[in-house]
KEKE-3310 file (N, C-alpha, C; in steps of 0.2 Angstrom, whole numbers, plus 5000, padded with zeros to 4 digits):
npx = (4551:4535:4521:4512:4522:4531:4522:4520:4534:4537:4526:4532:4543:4542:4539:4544:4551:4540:4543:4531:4532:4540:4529:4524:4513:4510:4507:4523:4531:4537:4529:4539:4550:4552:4562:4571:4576:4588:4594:4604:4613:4608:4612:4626:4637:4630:4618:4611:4606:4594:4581:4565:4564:4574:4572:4573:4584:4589:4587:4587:4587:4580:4571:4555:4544:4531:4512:4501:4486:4472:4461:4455:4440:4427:4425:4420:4405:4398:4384:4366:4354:4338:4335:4342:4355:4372:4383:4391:4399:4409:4413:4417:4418:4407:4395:4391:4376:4365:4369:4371:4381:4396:4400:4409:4401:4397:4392:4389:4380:4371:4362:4351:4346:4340:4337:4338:4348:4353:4358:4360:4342:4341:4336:4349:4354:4351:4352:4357:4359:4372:4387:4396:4412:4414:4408:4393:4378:4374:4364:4365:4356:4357:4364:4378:4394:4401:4390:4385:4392:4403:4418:4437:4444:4456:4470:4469:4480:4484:4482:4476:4467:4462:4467:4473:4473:4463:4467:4480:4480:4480:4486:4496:4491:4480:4465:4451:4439:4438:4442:4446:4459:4474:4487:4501:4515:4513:4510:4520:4526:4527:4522:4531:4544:4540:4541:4554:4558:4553:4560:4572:4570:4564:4551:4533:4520:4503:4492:4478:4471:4461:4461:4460:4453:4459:4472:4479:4477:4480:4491:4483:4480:4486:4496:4505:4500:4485:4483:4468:4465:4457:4447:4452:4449:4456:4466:4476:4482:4485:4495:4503:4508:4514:4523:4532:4537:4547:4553:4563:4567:4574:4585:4581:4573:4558:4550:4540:4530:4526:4516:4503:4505:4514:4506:4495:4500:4508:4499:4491:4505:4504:4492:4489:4477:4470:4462:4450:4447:4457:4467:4480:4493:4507:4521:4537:4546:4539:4538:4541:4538:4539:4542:4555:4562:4557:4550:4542:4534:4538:4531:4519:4523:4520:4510:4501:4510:4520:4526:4526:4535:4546:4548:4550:4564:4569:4577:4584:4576:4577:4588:4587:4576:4581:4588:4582:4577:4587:4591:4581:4568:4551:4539:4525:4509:4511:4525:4542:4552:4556:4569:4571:4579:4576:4578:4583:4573:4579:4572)
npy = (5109:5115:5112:5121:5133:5128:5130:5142:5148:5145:5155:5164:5168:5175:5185:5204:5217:5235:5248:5262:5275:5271:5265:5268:5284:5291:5291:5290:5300:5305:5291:5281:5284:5278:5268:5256:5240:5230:5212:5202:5193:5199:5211:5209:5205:5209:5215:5232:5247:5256:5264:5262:5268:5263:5248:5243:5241:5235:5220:5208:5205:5196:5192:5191:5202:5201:5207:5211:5212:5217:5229:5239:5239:5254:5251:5254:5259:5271:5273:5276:5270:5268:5274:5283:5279:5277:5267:5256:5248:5237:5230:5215:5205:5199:5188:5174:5178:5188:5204:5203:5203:5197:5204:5214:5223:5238:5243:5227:5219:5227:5229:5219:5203:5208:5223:5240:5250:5266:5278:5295:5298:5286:5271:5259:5247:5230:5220:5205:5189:5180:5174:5166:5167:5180:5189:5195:5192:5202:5214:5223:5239:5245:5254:5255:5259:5270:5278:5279:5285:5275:5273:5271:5258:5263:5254:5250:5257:5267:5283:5295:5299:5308:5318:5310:5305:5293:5287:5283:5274:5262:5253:5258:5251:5246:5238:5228:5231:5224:5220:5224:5227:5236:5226:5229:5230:5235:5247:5255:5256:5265:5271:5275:5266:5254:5254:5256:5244:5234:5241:5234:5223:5216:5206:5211:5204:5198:5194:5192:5193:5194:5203:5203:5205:5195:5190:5199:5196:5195:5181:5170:5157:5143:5138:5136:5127:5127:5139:5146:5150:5159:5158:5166:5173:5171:5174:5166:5171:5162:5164:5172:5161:5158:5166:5165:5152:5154:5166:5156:5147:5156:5158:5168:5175:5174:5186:5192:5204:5206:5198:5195:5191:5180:5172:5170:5161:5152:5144:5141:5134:5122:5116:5114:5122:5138:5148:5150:5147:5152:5143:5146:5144:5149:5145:5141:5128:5127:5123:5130:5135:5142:5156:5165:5178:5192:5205:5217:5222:5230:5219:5217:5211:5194:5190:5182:5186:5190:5176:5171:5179:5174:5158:5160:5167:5165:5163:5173:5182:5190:5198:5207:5216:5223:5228:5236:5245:5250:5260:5268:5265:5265:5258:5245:5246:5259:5261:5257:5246:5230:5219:5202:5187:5173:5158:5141:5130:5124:5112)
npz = (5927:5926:5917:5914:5916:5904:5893:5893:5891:5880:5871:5876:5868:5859:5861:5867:5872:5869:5868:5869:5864:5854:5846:5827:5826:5814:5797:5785:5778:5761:5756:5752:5760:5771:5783:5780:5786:5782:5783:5786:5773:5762:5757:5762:5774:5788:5796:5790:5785:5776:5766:5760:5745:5741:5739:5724:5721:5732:5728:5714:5697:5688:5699:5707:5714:5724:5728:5739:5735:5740:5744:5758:5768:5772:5787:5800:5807:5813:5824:5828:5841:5840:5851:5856:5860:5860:5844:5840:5826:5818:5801:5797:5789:5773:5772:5765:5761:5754:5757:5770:5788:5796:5811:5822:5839:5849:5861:5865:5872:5875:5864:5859:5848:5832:5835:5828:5820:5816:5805:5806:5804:5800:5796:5795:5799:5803:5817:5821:5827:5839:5832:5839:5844:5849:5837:5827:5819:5805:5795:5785:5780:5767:5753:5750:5758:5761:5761:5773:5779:5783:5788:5790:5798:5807:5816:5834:5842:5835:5839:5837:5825:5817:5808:5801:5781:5773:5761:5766:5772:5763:5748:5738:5725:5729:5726:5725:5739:5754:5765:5780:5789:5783:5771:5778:5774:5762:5761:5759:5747:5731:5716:5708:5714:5709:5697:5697:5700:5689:5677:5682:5678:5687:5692:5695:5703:5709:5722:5732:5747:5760:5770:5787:5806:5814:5809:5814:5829:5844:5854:5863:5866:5875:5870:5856:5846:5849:5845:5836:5820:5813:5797:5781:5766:5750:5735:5720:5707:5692:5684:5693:5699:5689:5687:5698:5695:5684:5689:5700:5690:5683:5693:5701:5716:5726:5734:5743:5749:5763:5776:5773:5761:5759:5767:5756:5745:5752:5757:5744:5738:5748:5745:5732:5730:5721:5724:5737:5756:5768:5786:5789:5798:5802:5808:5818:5811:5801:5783:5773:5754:5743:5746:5745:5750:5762:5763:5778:5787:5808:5821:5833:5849:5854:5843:5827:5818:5822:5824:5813:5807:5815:5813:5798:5796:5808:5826:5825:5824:5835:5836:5826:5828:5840:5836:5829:5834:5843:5836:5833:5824:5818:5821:5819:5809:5802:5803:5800:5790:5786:5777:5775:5772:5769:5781:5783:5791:5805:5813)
capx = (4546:4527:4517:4511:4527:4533:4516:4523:4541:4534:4524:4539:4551:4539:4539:4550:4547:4542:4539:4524:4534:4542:4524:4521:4507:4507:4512:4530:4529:4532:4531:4546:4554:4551:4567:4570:4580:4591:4598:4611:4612:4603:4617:4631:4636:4628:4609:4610:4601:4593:4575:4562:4565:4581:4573:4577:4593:4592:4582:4592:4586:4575:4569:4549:4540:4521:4509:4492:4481:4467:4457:4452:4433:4427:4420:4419:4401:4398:4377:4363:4349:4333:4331:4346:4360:4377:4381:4398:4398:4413:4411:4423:4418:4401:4394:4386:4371:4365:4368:4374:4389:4399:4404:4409:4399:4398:4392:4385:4377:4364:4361:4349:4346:4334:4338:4338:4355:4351:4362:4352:4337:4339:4338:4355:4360:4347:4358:4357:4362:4376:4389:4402:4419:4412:4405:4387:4377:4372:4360:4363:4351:4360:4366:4385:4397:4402:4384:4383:4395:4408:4425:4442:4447:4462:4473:4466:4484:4483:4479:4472:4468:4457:4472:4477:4470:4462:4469:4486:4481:4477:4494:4493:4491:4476:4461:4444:4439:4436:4449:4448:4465:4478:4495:4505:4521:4513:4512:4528:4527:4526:4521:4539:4549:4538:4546:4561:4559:4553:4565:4578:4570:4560:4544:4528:4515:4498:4488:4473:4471:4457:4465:4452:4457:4462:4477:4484:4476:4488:4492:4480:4478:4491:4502:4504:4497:4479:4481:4463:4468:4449:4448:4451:4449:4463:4467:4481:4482:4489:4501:4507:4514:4521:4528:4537:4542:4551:4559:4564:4571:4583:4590:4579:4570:4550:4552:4535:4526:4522:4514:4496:4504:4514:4499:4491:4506:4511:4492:4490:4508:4501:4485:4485:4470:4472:4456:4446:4448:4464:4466:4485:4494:4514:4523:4542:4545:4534:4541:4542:4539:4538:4544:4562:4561:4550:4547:4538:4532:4539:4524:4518:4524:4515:4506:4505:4514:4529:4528:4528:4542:4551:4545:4553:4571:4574:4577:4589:4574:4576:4594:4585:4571:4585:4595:4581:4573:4592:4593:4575:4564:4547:4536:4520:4505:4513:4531:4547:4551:4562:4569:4574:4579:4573:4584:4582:4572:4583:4569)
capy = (5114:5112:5114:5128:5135:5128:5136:5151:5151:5144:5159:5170:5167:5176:5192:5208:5225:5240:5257:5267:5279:5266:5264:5274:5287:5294:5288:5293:5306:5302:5282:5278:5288:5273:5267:5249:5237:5223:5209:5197:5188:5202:5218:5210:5200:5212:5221:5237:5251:5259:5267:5259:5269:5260:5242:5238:5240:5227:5216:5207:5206:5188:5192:5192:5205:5198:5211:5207:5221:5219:5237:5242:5242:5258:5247:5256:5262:5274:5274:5274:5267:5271:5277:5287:5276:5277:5259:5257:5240:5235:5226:5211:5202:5197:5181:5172:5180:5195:5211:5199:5203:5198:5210:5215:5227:5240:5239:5220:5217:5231:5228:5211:5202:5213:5230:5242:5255:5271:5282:5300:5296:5282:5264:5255:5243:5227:5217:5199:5182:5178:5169:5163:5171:5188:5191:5196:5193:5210:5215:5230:5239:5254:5252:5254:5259:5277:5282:5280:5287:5271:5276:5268:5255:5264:5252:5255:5260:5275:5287:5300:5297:5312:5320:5305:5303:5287:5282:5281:5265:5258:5255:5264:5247:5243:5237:5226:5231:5219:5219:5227:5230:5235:5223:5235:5233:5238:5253:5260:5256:5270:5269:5276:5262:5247:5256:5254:5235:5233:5242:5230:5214:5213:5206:5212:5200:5201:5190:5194:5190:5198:5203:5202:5208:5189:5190:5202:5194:5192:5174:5171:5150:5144:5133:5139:5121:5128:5145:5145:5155:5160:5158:5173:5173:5171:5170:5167:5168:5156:5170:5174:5154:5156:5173:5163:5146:5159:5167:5152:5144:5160:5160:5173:5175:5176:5190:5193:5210:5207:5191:5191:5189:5175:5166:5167:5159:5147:5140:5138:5129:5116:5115:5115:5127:5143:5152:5149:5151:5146:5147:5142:5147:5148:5146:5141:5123:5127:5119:5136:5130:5146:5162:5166:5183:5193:5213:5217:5231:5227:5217:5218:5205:5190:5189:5177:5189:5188:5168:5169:5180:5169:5152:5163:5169:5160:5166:5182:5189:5198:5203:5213:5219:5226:5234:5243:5250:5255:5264:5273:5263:5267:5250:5243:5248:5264:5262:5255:5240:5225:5215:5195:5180:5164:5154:5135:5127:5118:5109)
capz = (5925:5926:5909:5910:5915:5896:5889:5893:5890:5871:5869:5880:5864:5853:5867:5869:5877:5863:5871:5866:5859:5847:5839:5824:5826:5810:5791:5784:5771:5756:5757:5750:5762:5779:5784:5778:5791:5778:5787:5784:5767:5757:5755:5764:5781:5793:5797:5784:5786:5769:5763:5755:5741:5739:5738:5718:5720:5737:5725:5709:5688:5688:5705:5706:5719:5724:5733:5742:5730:5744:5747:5766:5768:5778:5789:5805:5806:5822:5822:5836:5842:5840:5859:5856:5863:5852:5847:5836:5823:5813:5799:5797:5783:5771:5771:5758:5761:5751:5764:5778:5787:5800:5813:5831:5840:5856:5866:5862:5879:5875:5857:5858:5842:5831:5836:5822:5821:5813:5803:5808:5804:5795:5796:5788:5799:5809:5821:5821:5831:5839:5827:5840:5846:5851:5833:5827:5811:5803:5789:5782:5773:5765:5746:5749:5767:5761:5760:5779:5786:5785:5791:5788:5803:5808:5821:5839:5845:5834:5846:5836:5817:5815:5802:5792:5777:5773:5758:5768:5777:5758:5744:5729:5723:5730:5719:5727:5744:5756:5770:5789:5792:5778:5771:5778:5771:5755:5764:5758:5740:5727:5706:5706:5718:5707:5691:5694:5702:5682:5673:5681:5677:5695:5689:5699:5701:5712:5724:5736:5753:5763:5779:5793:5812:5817:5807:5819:5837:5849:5855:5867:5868:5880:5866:5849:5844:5851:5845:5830:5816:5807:5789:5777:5757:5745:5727:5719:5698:5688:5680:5699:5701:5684:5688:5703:5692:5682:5696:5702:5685:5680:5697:5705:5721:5727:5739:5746:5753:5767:5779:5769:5754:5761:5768:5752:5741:5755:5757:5736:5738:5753:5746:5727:5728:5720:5728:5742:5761:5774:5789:5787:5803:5800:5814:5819:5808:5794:5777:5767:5749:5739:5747:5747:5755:5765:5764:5782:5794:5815:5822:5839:5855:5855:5838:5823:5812:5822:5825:5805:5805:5816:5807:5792:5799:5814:5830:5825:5823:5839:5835:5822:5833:5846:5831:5824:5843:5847:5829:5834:5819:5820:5823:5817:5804:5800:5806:5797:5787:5787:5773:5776:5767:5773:5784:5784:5798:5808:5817)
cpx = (4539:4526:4515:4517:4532:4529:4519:4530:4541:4532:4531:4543:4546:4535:4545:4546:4547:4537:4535:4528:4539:4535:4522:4515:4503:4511:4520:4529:4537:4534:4537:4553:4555:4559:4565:4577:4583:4594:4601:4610:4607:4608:4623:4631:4634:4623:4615:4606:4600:4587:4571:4563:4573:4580:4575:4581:4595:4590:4587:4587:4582:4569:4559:4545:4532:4518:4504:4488:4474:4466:4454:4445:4432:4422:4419:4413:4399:4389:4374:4358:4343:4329:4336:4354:4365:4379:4387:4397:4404:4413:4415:4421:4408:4401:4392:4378:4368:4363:4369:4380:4389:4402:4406:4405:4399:4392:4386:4380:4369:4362:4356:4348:4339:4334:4342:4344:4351:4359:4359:4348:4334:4342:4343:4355:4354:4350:4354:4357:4368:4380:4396:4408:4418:4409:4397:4384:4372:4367:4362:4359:4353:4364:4376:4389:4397:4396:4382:4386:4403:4414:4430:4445:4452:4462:4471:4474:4486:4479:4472:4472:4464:4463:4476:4472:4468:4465:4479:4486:4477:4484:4492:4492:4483:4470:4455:4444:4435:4439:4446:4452:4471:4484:4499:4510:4521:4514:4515:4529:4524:4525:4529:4544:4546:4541:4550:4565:4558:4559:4574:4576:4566:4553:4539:4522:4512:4497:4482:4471:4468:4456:4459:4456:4461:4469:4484:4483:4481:4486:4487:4479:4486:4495:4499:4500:4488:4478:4474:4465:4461:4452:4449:4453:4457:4462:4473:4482:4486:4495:4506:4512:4518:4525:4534:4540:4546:4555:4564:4570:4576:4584:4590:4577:4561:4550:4542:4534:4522:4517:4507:4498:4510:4510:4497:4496:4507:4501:4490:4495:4506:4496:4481:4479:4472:4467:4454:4448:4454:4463:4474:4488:4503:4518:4532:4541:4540:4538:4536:4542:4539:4543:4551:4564:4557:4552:4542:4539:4537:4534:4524:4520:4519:4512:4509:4507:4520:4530:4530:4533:4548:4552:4550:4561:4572:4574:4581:4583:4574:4582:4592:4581:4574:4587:4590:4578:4579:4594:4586:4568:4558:4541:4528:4517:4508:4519:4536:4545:4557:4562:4574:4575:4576:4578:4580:4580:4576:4578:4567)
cpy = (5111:5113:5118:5132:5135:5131:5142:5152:5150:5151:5166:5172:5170:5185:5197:5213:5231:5245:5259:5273:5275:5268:5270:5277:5291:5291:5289:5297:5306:5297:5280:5279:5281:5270:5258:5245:5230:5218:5206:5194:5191:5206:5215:5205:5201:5216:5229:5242:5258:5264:5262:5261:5265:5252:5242:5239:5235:5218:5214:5205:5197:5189:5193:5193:5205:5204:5206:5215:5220:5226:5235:5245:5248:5255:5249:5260:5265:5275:5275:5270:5270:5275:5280:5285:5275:5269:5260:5247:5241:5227:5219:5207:5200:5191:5179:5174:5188:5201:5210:5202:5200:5202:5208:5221:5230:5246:5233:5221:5223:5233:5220:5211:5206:5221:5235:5248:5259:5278:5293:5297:5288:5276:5260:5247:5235:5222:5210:5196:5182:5173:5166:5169:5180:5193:5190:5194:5201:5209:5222:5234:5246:5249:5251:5259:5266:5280:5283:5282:5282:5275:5269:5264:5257:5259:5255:5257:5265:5280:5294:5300:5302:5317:5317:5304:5298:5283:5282:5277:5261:5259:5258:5260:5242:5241:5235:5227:5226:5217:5225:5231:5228:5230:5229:5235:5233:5243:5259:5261:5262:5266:5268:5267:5255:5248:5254:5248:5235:5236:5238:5227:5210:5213:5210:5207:5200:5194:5195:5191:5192:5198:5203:5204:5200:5186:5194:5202:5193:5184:5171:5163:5150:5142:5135:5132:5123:5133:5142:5151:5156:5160:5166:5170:5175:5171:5171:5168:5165:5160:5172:5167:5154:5161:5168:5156:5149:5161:5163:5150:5149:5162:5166:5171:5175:5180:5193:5199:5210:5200:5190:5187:5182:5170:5164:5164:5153:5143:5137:5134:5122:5113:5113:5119:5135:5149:5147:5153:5147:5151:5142:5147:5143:5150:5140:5131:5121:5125:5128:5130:5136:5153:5161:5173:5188:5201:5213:5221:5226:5226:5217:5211:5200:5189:5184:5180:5190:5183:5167:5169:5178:5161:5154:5163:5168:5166:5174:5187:5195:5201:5210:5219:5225:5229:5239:5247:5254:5260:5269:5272:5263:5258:5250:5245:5254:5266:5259:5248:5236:5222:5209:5189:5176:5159:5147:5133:5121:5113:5102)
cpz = (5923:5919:5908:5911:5906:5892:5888:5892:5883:5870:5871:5872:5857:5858:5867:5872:5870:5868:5868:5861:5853:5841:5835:5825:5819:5803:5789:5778:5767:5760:5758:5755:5769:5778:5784:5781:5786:5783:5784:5778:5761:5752:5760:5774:5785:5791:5792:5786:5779:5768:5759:5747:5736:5738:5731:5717:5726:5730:5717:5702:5689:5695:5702:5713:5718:5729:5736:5736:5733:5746:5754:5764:5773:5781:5796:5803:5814:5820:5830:5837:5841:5846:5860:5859:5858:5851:5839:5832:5816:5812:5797:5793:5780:5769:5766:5755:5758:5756:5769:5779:5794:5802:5821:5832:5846:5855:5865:5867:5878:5868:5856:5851:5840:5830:5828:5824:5816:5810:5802:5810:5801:5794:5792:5791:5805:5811:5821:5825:5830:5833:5831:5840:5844:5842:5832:5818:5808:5796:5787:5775:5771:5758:5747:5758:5767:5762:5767:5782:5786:5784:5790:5797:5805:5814:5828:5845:5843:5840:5842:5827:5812:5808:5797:5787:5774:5768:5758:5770:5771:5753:5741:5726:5723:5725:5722:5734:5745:5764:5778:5792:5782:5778:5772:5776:5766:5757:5760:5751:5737:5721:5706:5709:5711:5699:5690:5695:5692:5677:5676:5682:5684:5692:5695:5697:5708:5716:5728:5741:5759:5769:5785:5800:5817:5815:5810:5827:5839:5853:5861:5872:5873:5877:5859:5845:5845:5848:5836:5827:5812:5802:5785:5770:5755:5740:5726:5713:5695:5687:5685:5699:5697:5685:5693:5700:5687:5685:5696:5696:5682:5685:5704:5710:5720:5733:5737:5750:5757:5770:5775:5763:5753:5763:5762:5746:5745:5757:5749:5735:5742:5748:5737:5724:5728:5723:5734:5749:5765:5780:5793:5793:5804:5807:5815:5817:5799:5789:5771:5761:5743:5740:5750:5753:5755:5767:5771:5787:5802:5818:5831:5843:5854:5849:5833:5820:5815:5825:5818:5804:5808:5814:5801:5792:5804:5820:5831:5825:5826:5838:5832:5823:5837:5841:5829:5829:5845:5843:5828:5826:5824:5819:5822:5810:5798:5801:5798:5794:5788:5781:5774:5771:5772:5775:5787:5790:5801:5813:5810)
residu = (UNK:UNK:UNK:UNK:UNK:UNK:UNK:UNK:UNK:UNK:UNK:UNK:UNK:UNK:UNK:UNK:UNK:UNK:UNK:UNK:UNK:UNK:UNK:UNK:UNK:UNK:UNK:UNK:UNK:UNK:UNK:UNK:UNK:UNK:UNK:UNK:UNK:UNK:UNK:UNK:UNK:UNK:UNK:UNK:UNK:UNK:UNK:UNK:UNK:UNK:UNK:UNK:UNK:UNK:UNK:UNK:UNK:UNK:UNK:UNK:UNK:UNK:UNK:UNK:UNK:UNK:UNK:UNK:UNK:UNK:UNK:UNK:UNK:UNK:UNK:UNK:UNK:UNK:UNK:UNK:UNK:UNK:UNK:UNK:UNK:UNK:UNK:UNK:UNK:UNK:UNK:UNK:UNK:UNK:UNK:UNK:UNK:UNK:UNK:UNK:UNK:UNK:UNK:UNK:UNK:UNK:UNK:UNK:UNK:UNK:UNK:UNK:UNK:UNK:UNK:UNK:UNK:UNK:UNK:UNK:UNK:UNK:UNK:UNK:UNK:UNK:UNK:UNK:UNK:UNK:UNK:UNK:UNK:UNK:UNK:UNK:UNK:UNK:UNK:UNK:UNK:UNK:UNK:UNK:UNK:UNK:UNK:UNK:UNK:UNK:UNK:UNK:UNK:UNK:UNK:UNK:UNK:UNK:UNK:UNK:UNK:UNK:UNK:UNK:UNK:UNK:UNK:UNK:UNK:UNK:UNK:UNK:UNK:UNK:UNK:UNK:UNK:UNK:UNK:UNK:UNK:UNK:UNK:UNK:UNK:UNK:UNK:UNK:UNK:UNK:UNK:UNK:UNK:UNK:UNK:UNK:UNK:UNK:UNK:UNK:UNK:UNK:UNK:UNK:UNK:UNK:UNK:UNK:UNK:UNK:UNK:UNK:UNK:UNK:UNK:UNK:UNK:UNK:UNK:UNK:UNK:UNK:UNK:UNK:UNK:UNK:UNK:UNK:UNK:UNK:UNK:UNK:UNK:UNK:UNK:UNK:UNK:UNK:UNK:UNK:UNK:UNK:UNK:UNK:UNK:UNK:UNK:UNK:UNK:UNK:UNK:UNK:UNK:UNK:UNK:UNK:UNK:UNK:UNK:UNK:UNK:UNK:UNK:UNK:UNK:UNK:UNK:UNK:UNK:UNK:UNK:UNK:UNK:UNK:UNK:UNK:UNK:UNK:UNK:UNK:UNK:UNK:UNK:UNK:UNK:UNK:UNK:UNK:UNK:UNK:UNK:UNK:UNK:UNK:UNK:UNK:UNK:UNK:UNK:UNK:UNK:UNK:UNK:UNK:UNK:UNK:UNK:UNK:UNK:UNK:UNK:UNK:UNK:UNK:UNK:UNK:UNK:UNK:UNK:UNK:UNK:UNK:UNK:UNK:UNK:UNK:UNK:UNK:UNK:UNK:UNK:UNK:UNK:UNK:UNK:UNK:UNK:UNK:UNK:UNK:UNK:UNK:UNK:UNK:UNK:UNK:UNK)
# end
């Protein structure tokens, strides 16, 4: 077998086939109502099939459930040019610069650096210099995103997002905007469901981990060793690590919400640093040091969110995959959920 032949049978083992009609198009009503996929070692020797409304009863009395409490900026601004040309700019993060951002924008090629974006009549947005890997640097000169018109980034394999309302692609949990793209297996959480985690001894505890669109790229280097994962913001609080050495010490679990809120746990474990930036890229052999089990949406073929989640549980994950497509589970941002323990790397 030549090398790239192995490139690609490496990237292959992180591939399956998902119909179009598999991927959700629209949320699940209510939340709690998503179909929650358990597997082995949670509820019993075989895949399970529940409701999310029914996790704290998968979930046991010492256990401790972390979110990401990251807010979805409305950061898709549709604008034009002053010569009337429409010109699309999403924001993708702010820099250290007061009114700076980083973005992508359309059509780049006819937007040179300087070109002034107009919201009507009215100058918000002055396009910058290149900054590398098909981003721009932005100015905006408008007080706040709502005031121009920003829109909520829905997923561009939603087809048609003009009837969901935007604060379904944000948790009921959410708190500082900042983010891109939602943690989606907050998704599903209700006040009610986090009630009843508490009322039996399921602690709740927070992080923040400011999702950006390169935590859901698809795999694109040739070897997962090349694949660059960009940085995105973390924090973690002191009161969350002791929420999980408590866990820990009466016997519980750290059953995590979802892959950002693992990043941002397993880069404060690696790294001793409770805040800052990673650009921590979890992938099959990774030395788990924290999270016991992992709450999580179906992630598209090829991305790092299902090399984490095979890094996490091992290669059954396609058993799982297969069980929950032949049982008609609904896939992605706004689709179903899966609930995993963590199965030791045998590498």
């Amino acid at each position: 077998m030549s090398g790239s032949d192995r490139d690609e049978a490496e990237l292959d083992a992180f591939d399956y086939r998902l119909p179009s009609a598999a991927i959700a198009q629209v949320p699940c009503e209510p939340r709690s109502a998503a179909r929650l996929l358990v597997a082995p070692g949670i509820a019993g020797d075989a895949p399970s099939h529940h409701t999310v409304a029914e996790l704290p009863l998968l979930l046991a009395p010492n256990d401790v459930l972390v979110l990401n409490e990251t807010r979805v900026l409305p950061a898709r601004l549709r604008l034009t040019k002053r010569t009337g040309g429409a010109a699309e700019v999403l924001l993708l993060e702010q820099t250290a610069n007061a009114g700076e951002w980083l973005a992508l924008v359309k059509p780049a090629r006819r937007l040179p650096a300087g070109t002034e974006l107009l919201a009507g009549d009215r100058p918000v947005v002055l396009d910058g210099d290149d900054a590398g890997a098909g981003r721009r640097l932005f100015t905006l000169l408008a007080d706040d995103l709502h005031s121009i018109g920003g829109q909520i980034p829905f997923p561009p394999y939603i087809r048609d997002a003009t009837g969901i309302d935007p604060e379904r692609y944000q948790t009921v949990y959410a708190r500082r905007p900042g983010s891109v793209a939602a943690p989606t297996a907050g998704l599903h959480l209700t006040t009610a469901v986090l009630d009843a985690c508490r009322s039996r001894r399921i602690e709740i505890a927070t992080v923040e981990l400011v999702v950006g669109l390169d935590t859901f790229r698809p795999l694109t280097a040739p070897t997962l060793a090349e694949h660059v994962m960009h940085t995105e913001r973390y924090q973690v609080p002191a009161a969350t690590l002791a929420a999980c050495d408590r866990a820990r010490e009466a016997g519980g679990r750290v059953v995590a919400v979802g892959t950002t809120t693992v990043r941002a746990l397993e880069a404060a474990a690696h790294t001793g640093a409770l805040e800052g930036r990673t650009d921590l890229f979890i992938r099959p052999g990774f030395e788990f040091r924290l999270i016991d089990v992992l709450l999580t949406n179906f992630h598209q073929p090829r991305s790092t969110l299902l090399v984490l989640l095979a890094a996490f549980y091992g290669p059954g994950w396609r058993d799982l995959y297969e069980t929950a497509l032949a049982a008609g589970y609904r896939f992605l941002s706004f689709g179903d959920a899966m609930l995993v323990p963590r199965v030791p790397s045998m590498t």
